[in-house]
FINUDO-228520 format. One line per 4 residues: number of its first residue (from 1); for each residue x, y, z of C-alpha. Coordinates in steps of 0.25 Angstrom, whole numbers. Each point is the difference from the previous one (the first is absolute). Layout:
BEGIN
NUM> X Y Z | ...
***
This chain:
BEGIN
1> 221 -520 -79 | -12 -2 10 | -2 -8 13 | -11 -8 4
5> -5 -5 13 | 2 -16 -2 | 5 -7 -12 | -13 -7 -5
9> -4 13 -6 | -2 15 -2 | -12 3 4 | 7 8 11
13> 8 5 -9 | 7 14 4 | 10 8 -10 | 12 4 6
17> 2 16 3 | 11 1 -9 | -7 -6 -13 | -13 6 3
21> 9 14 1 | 6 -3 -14 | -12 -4 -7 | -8 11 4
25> 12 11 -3 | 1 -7 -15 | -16 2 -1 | -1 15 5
29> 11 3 -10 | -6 -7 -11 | -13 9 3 | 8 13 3
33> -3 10 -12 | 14 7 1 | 6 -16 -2 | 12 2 -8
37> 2 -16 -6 | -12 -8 2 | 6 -11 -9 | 12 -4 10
41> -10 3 14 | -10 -10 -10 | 13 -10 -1 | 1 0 14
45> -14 -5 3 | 2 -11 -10 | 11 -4 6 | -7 -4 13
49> -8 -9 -7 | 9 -10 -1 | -3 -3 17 | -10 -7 4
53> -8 7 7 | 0 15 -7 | -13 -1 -4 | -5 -3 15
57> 8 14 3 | -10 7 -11 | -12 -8 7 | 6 6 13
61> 3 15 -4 | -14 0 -9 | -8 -6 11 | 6 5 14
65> 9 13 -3 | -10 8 4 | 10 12 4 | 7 0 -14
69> -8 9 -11 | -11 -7 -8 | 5 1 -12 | 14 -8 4
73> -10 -13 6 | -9 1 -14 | 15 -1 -6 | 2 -12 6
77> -13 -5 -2 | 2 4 -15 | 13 -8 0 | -4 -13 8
81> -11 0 -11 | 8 -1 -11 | 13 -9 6 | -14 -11 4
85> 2 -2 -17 | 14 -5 0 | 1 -4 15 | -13 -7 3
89> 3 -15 -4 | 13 -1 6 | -6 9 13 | 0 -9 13
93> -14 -3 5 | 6 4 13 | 2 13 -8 | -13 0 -7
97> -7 -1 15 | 6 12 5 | -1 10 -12 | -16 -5 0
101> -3 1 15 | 6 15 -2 | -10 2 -10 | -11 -3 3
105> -1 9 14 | 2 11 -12 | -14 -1 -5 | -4 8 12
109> 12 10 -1 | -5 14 5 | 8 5 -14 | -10 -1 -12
113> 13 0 -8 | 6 -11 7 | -12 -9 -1 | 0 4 -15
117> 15 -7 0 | -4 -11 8 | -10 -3 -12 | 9 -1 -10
121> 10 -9 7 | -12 -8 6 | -3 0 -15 | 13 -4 -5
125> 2 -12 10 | -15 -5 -5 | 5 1 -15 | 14 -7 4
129> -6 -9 10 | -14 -2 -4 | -12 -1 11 | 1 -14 6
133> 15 3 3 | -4 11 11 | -15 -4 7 | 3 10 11
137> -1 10 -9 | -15 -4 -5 | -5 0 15 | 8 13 2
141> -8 5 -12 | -13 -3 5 | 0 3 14 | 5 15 -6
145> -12 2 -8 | -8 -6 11 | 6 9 11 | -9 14 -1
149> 13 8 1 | 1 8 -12 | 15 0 -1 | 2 -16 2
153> -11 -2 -11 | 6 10 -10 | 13 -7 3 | -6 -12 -3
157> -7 4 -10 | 12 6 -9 | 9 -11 2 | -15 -8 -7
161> 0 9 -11 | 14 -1 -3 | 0 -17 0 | -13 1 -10
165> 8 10 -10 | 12 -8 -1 | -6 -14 2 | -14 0 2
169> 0 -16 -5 | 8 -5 12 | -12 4 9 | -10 -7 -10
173> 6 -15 2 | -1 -9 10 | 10 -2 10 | 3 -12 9
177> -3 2 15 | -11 11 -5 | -15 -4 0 | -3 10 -10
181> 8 8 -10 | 3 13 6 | -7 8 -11 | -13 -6 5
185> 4 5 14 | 5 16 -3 | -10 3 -12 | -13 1 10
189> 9 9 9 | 5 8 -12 | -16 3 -5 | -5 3 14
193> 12 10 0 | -7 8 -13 | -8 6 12 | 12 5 9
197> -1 14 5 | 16 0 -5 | 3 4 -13 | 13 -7 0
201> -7 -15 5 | -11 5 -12 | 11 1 -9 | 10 -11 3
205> -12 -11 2 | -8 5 -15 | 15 -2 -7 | 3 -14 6
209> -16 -4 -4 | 3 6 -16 | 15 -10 -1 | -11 -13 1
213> -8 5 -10 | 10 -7 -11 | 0 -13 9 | -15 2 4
217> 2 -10 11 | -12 -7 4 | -1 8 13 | -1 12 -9
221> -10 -4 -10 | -11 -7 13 | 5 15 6 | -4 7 -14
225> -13 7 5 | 6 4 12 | 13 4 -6 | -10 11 -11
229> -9 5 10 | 14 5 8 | 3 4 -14 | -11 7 1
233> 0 6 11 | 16 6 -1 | -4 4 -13 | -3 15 6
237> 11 -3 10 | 8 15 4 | 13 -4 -3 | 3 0 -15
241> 9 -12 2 | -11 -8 4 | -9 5 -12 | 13 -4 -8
245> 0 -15 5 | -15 -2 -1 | 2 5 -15 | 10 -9 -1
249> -6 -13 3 | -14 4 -9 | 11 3 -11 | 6 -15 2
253> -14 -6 2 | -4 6 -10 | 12 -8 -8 | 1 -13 6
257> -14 -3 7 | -11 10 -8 | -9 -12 3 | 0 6 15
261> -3 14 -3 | -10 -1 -12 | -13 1 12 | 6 13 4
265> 6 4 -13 | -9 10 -1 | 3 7 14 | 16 -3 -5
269> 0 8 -12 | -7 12 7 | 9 -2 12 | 11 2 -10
273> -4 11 -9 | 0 8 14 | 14 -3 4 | 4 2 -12
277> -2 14 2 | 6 -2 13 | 9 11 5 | 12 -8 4
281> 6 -4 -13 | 4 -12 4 | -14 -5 4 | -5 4 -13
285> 12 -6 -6 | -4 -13 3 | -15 1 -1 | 3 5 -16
289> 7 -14 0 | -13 -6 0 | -5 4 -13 | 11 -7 -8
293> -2 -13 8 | -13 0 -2 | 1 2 -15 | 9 -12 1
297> -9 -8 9 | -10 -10 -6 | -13 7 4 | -9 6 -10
301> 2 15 -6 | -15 1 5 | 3 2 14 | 10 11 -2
305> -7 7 -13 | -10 10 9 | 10 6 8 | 9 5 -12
309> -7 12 -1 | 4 5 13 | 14 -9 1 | 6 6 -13
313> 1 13 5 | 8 -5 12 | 8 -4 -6 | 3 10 -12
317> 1 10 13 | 11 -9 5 | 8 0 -10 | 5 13 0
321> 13 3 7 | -2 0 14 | 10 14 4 | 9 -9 9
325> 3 -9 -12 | 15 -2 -1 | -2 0 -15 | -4 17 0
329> 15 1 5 | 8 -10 -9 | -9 7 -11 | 7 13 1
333> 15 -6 0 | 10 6 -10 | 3 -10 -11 | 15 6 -2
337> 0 -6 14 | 9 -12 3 | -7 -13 5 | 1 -3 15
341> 4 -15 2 | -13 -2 8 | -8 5 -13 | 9 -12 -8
345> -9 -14 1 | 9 -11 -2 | 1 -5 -13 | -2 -14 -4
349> 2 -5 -14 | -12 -5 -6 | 4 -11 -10 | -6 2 -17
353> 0 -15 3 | -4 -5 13 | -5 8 14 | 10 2 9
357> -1 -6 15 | 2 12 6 | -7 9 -10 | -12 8 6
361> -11 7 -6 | 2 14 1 | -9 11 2 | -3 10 -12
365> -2 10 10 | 12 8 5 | -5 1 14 | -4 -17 6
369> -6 5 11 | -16 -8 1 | -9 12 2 | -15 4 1
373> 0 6 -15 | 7 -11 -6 | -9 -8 7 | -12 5 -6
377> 6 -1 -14 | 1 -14 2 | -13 -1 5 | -7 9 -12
381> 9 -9 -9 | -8 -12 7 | -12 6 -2 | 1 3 -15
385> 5 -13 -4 | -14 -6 9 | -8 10 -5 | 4 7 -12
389> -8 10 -7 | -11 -1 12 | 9 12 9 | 3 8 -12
393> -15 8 2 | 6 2 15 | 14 1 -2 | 0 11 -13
397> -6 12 5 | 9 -1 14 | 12 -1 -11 | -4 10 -9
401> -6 10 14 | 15 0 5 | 8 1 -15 | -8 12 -2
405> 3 7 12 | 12 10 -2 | 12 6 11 | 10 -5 8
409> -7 -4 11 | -9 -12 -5 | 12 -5 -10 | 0 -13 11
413> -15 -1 -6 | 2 1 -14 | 15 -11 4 | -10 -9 4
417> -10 1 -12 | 12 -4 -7 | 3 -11 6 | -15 -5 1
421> 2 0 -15 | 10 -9 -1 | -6 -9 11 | -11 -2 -8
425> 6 -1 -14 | 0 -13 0 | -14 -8 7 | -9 12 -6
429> 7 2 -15 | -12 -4 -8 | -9 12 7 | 13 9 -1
433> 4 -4 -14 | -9 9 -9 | 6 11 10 | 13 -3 -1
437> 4 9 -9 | -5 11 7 | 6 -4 12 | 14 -2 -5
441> -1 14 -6 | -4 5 14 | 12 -8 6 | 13 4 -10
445> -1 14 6 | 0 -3 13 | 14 -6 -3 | 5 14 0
449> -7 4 16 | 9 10 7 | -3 -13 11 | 10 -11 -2
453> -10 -9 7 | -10 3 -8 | 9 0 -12 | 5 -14 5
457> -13 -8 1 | -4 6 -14 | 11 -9 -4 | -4 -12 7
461> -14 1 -4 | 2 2 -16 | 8 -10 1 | -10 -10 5
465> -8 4 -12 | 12 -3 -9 | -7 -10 -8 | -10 5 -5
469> 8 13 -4 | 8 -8 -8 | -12 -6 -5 | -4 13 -6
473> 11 3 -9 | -8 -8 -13 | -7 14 -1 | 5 14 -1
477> -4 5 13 | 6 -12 7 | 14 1 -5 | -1 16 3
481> -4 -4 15 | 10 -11 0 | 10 10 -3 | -2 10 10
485> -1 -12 12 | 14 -2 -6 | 4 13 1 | -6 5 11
489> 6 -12 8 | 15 2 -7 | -3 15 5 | -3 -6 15
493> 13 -9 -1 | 8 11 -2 | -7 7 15 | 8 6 12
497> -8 -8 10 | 5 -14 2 | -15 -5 4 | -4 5 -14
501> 11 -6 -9 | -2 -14 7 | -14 1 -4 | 2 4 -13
505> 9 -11 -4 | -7 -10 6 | -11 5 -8 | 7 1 -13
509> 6 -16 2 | -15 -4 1 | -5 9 -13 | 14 -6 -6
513> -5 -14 2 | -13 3 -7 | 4 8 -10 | 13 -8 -5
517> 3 1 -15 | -8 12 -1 | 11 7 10 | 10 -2 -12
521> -4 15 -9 | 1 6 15 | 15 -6 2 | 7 10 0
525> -7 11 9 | -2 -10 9 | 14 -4 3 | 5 11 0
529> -10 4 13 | 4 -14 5 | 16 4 -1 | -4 14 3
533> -6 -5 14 | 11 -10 1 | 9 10 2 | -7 8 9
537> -6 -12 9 | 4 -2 13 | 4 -14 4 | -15 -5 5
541> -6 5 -12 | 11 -4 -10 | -3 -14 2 | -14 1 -5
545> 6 8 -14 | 9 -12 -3 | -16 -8 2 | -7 10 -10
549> 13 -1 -10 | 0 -16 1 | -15 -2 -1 | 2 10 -13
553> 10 -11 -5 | -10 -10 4 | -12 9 -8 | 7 3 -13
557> 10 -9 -2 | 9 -1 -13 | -6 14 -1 | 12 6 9
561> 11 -5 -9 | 3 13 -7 | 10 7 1 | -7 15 4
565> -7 -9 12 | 12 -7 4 | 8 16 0 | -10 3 10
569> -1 -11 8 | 13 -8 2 | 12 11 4 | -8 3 13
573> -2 -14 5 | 14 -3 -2 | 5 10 6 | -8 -4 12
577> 4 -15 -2 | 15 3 0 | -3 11 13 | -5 -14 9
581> 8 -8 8 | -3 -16 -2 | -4 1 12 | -11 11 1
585> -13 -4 0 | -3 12 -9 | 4 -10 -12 | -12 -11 2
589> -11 9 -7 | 12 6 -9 | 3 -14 -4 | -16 -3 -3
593> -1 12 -8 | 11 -4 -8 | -5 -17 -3 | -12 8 -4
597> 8 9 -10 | 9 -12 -4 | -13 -8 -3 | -7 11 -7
601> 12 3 -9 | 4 -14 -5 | 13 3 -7 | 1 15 0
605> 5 -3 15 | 13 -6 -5 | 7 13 0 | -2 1 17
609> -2 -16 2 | 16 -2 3 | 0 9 13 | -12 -5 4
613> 3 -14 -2 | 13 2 8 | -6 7 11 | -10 -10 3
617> 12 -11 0 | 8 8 8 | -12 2 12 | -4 -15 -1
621> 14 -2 3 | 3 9 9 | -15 -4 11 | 5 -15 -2
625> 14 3 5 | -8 11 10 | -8 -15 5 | 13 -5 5
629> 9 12 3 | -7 13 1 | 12 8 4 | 6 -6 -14
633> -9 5 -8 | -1 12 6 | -16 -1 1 | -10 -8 8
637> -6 -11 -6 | -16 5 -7 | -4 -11 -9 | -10 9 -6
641> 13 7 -8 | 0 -17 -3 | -13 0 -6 | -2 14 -6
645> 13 -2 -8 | -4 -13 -5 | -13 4 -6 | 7 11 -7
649> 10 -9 -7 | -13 -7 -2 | -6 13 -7 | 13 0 -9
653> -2 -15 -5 | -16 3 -4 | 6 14 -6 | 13 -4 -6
657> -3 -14 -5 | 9 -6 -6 | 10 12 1 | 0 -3 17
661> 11 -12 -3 | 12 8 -4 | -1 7 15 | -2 -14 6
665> 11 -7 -6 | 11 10 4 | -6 0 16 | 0 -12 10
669> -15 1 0 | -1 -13 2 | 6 -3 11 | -9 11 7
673> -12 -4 -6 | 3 -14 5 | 2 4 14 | -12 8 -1
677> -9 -12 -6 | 5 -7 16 | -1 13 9 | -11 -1 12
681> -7 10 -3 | -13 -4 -8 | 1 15 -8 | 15 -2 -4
685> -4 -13 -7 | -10 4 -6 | 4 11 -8 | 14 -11 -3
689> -11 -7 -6 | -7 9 -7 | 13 7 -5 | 5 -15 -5
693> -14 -3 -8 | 2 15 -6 | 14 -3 -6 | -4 -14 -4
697> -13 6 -8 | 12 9 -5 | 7 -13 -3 | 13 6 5
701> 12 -10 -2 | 3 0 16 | -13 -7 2 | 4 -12 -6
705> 11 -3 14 | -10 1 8 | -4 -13 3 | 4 1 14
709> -10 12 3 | -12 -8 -7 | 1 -13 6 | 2 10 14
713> -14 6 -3 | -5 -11 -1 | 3 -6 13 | -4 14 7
***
C-alpha cells in the first residue's frame, strides 16, 4: 500500500498517490454535512485497517496535508488516536517510529487546533505505550517549554496537561535510562509558567500542577510554598478559567492536604467568599465547592464560625434560579405532553433483595445538571449539620425578608427561601422544632403558587420535614396538619406540570414511609389520586407512581387487602401489565410494584397470582433462550428482566405461603430456577437463591428435589 526507500524500515516512508487520494476522499465525506450514509463511508475506513500501515497514512494526512482542510487532518488525528487502542501491540516498531516522528514536529504546528490533536494522540500513545517506551518524546518536551517560542511551548505544554489528566502516575515513577523521574523535571517548569504573560501556558501549566495534588509527589510537596504563593498570585488572574483552576486546587487541598493550607486559611476563606460572588458562574461554582469540603474536612468549625455572617448570604443569594437555568424552561412544559426518549434515564431494576451491579443512584431532581444553586444547598446543608442552631440568628430573617415579599418578579427569591428551608431541616431541627408548626402552616399554601417551581420545592421541602409531621398526629392539631400535607400533596400529584407531579410523589413516598399504618383511614382517597395520576402520567413520571403505590404496599400492609382498595387499585395496573411486551423495559418498576402489592396482600393476591406467576415463567424463559438465540426469542437478552421477575415470584412466595405450591407444581420452575442458580451473572444468582430460600421457608414440595441446586450453592 506504501513504498519505502530500503527494506530495513520506514522511516522514509511515502504513501502512495492513490491511497493517500482514497483515504483523504473517505475522510472529507465523512466530515461533509450534506453526507448521506456516514455508516457505509465509516465501513470503508475500517476496512483500511486491516494493512499495515493505515495508521502511518493518518500520521501522514494529520501531520503533512497541509493543503487539505483542517477539519479532514483533525479527522484523521481523531482516528489514528483511537485505532492506537486495538492496533498498538501488534503495530511494527518500524511503524511505531514513523507515526511518532510525525508527531512530534506537530507540537510546533502554526494551527492551534492541530497542536490540540497532536496532544490527544501524543497522549494516547503515552497511556498505550507508557513514558519509557518513547524518550524522545520527554526531550522534545522540554526543549518546547524551554524554547521561548510561545507556539512551541503551548504545544508542548498541551500535549503535558493531557498526559497528567489521563496518567499523571506514569510521569511520577522512575524509569530506566532517566536519572530522575520526569515529574521532578516538568513541575519547576510547569510553576515558573503561573507567571506567563499567556493565558493559555497560565491555564494549561495551573491544571497539569492541580492532577498531582492526589498523588502529592515529592517534587510537589518540597514545591508547596512555591506552588501557593503562584496560587496566589493567579488568584486575581483576568481570565476566569484561571480563577476557576486556582479555586480548584484550594477546593482539593482543602480535601486531601488541609494541613498545607491551614497558615493561610484565613486569607483562603476570604479569597473564596469573594469568588463566590464571582461573575462567571463557573468560577463561583467551584469556589462555593469549598464550603462543603471544608465542612467535611478535619479542621475546627472555629476557623470557619466568623465568617458566616457574611458567607450565609452568599449563599442564600445563590440559590436562587440563575435566569439562564435550564430548569425555568422544563418548568413550563405541558404535563399532557409525551416524554422525548432523551427526557427517559435508563432503568435499571433495583433488587427488594440485593443491589444490582449496574444499578445507579438516581437524582431526585428532574434536572442532573451540577450547578451553583444546588451547590450552595449542599453547602448550607453542610453548614447546618456543623453548625446547627448557631446560623439560624443569620439565616431566619434573610428567609423570612424574601417569603414576605409579594409579585412575580421576586418569586426566584421566595423559590430559594423555600429551599433553604429544607436544607436546613435536618442539621438545625432542634432551633426550628418549636417553629415547626408555624412553618409547615406557612409552607401547605405555597403547594398551591401559580409557579410550579415554587409549587415544586414546597414539595420537597415538607417532605424533608416528613418526620416530625407524622410525629404530630398524637394531638389534635397534628393529625389536622398531617391531613392537609396529605392532601395538599395528593392535590400537587394530580398537577399539569411534569416537574411539579415528580416532586410531589417523591414527596408523598417519603411522607408514606413515615407515616405507614396511620395512611390506612386515608386509603381510599389516596389511591384513588395515585390511579387518577396513573392514568394521566406520562411514561417518565409513571414510573415514580408505581414507587409511591409499592411503598404504600410496603407502609400499610395487610391494610390493602379489602375489597374497596383493591376495586381502585388493581384493574389499572393490569391493564397496563397486559398492555407491555416481555420485552419493554416499562415492566421492571411495574413488576416492583407488583412484589410489593403481592407482599403486602398475603393471600388476597391469589385472585391475580396465576397470570403473574405465568408471566414471570414465560420472561425467564424467553431471556434465557434470548442468551443463546436472540433472533428466537424474538428479544435481546437483558438479565435484569432475569432478576426483576425472580424477585417477583419471590414476593408471591412471602405473600402467598403456602398457597405459591400449586403454581409451582404445574410449571417447569425448577428447571429454570436451576439454571438460574449456575447463570454468570452474580444478580441472577442471587435472586435464584433468594427465591429458592422463600419457597423453602414456604416449605413448597418442590423444594425437597432440589439437592442439586444446594450442593451447587454451595460450591459457588
Amino acid at each position: 500500500m506504501a513504498s519505502s526507500a530500503d527494506g530495513s524500515g520506514l522511516a522514509t516512508w511515502q504513501p502512495q498517490e492513490e491511497g493517500l487520494r482514497e483515504i483523504c476522499g473517505l475522510l472529507e465525506q465523512q466530515m461533509a454535512p450534506t453526507s448521506d450514509d456516514k455508516s457505509l463511508i465509516w465501513q470503508k475506513l475500517q476496512h483500511y485497517t486491516q494493512f499495515p500501515d493505515f495508521n502511518n497514512y493518518l500520521a501522514f494526512i494529520f501531520a503533512r496535508a497541509e493543503g487539505k482542510p483542517l477539519e479532514v487532518r483533525q479527522a484523521a488525528g481523531l482516528l489514528l488516536k483511537n485505532n492506537l487502542r486495538s492496533a498498538f501491540k501488534t503495530m511494527p516498531p518500524a511503524n511505531q517510529h514513523y507515526i511518532k516522528s510525525e508527531l512530534l514536529p506537530c507540537l510546533g504546528a502554526p494551527d492551534r487546533q492541530i497542536r490540540s490533536t497532536a496532544g490527544t494522540v501524543i497522549s494516547a500513545f503515552v497511556q498505550i505505550g507508557g513514558v519509557a517506551g518513547w524518550p524522545e518524546l520527554l526531550l522534545a518536551l522540554v526543549k518546547c517549554l524551554d524554547s521561548n517560542d510561545p507556539i512551541h511551548m503551548e504545544g508542548a505544554m498541551d500535549a503535558l496537561s493531557k498526559i497528567c489528566e489521563d496518567v499523571p502516575q506514569l510521569l511520577d515513577a522512575d524509569i530506566s535510562g532517566l536519572s530522575e523521574r520526569p515529574i521532578n523535571v516538568f513541575l519547576p517548569r510547569f510553576i515558573q509558567l503561573f507567571q506567563s504573560p499567556q493565558t493559555t501556558l497560565r491555564k494549561l501549566s495551573l491544571g497539569a500542577v492541580n492532577q498531582f495534588i492526589m498523588l502529592m509527589p515529592t517534587v510537589l510537596y518540597m514545591s508547596m510554598d512555591k506552588y501557593l504563593q503562584g496560587l496566589f498570585v493567579l488568584a486575581n488572574d483576568p481570565a476566569p478559567e484561571v480563577r476557576k483552576l486556582v479555586c480548584s486546587a484550594f477546593v482539593q487541598l482543602i480535601e486531601i492536604r488541609s494541613a498545607v493550607l491551614e497558615p493561610h486559611l484565613r486569607n483562603v476563606i476570604e479569597y473564596m467568599l469573594l469568588v463566590n460572588k464571582d461573575s462567571d458562574d463557573e468560577v463561583a461554582l467551584e469556589a462555593c465547592e469549598f464550603w462543603s469540603a471544608y465542612c467535611e474536612a478535619d479542621l475546627p468549625p472555629e476557623n470557619l464560625r466568623e465568617f458566616l455572617p457574611r458567607l450565609i448570604p452568599v449563599l442564600l443569594s445563590n440559590m436562587a434560579y440563575a435566569d439562564d437555568d435550564e430548569s425555568l424552561v422544563d418548568a413550563e412544559v405541558d404535563g399532557s405532553l409525551p416524554d422525548r426518549d432523551q427526557d427517559l434515564k435508563p432503568r435499571f431494576h433495583s433488587s427488594r433483595f440485593h443491589g444490582s451491579e449496574d444499578a445507579e443512584d438516581e437524582d431526585d431532581d428532574i434536572v442532573n445538571v451540577w450547578n451553583l444553586r444546588k451547590c450552595s444547598a449542599a453547602a448550607l446543608d453542610f453548614l447546618s449539620n456543623v453548625f446547627g442552631d448557631e446560623i439560624l440568628s443569620t439565616l431566619m430573617p434573610i428567609i423570612q425578608a424574601n417569603l414576605s415579599i409579594t409579585g412575580d418578579a421576586t418569586w426566584k427569591d421566595r423559590e430559594a427561601a423555600v429551599l433553604a428551608l429544607g436544607a436546613i431541616a435536618e442539621g438545625c431541627i432542634n432551633g426550628l422544632y418549636p417553629h415547626l408548626p408555624e412553618i409547615i402552616t406557612f409552607l401547605i399554601p405555597l403547594l398551591d403558587d401559580n409557579f410550579p417551581l415554587i409549587r415544586s420545592i414546597s414539595c420537597w421541602t415538607l417532605s424533608r420535614f416528613s418526620k416530625y409531621i407524622v410525629q404530630g398526629i398524637d394531638h389534635q392539631q397534628g393529625r389536622e396538619q398531617f391531613d392537609k400535607v396529605l392532601v395538599g400533596l395528593l392535590r400537587r400529584i394530580l398537577d399539569d406540570n411534569k416537574r411539579v407531579q415528580e416532586a410531589a410523589c417523591s414527596a408523598f413516598a417519603t411522607l408514606e414511609e413515615e407515616a405507614a399504618e396511620e395512611l390506612a383511614p386515608r386509603l381510599d382517597i389516596i389511591l384513588q389520586h395515585l390511579m387518577c395520576a396513573f392514568g394521566k402520567y406520562q411514561r417518565r413520571n409513571i414510573r415514580i407512581v408505581y414507587d409511591a403505590i409499592g411503598t404504600l404496599a410496603d407502609a400499610v400492609g395487610g391494610e390493602l387487602n379489602q375489597p374497596k382498595h383493591l376495586e381502585i387499585l388493581m384493574p389499572p395496573l393490569i391493564a397496563k401489565w397486559q398492555q407491555l411486551s416481555n420485552s419493554d423495559k416499562d415492566l421492571f418498576p411495574l413488576l416492583e410494584c407488583f412484589t410489593s402489592i403481592a407482599q403486602a396482600l398475603g393471600p388476597g393476591f391469589s385472585p391475580f397470582a396465576q397470570p403473574v406467576f405465568q408471566r414471570c415463567i414465560n420472561i425467564i424463559q424467553t431471556q434465557q433462550l434470548a442468551k443463546v438465540d436472540p433472533v428466537s426469542a424474538g428479544a435481546k437478552y437483558d438479565k435484569e428482566f432475569i432478576v426483576c421477575s425472580l424477585d417477583l415470584l419471590s414476593g408471591l412466595a412471602e405473600g402467598l405461603g403456602a398457597g405459591i405450591e400449586s403454581l409451582v407444581s404445574q410449571s417447569n420452575l425448577r428447571d429454570l430456577l436451576l439454571q438460574c442458580c449456575m447463570d454468570e451473572s452474580h444478580d441472577v444468582r442471587q435472586s435464584a437463591f433468594a427465591l429458592l430460600g422463600d419457597l423453602a421457608r414456604v416449605r413448597c414440595e418442590l423444594c425437597y428435589s432440589y439437592t442439586s441446586i444446594t450442593i451447587l450453592h454451595d460450591r459457588i
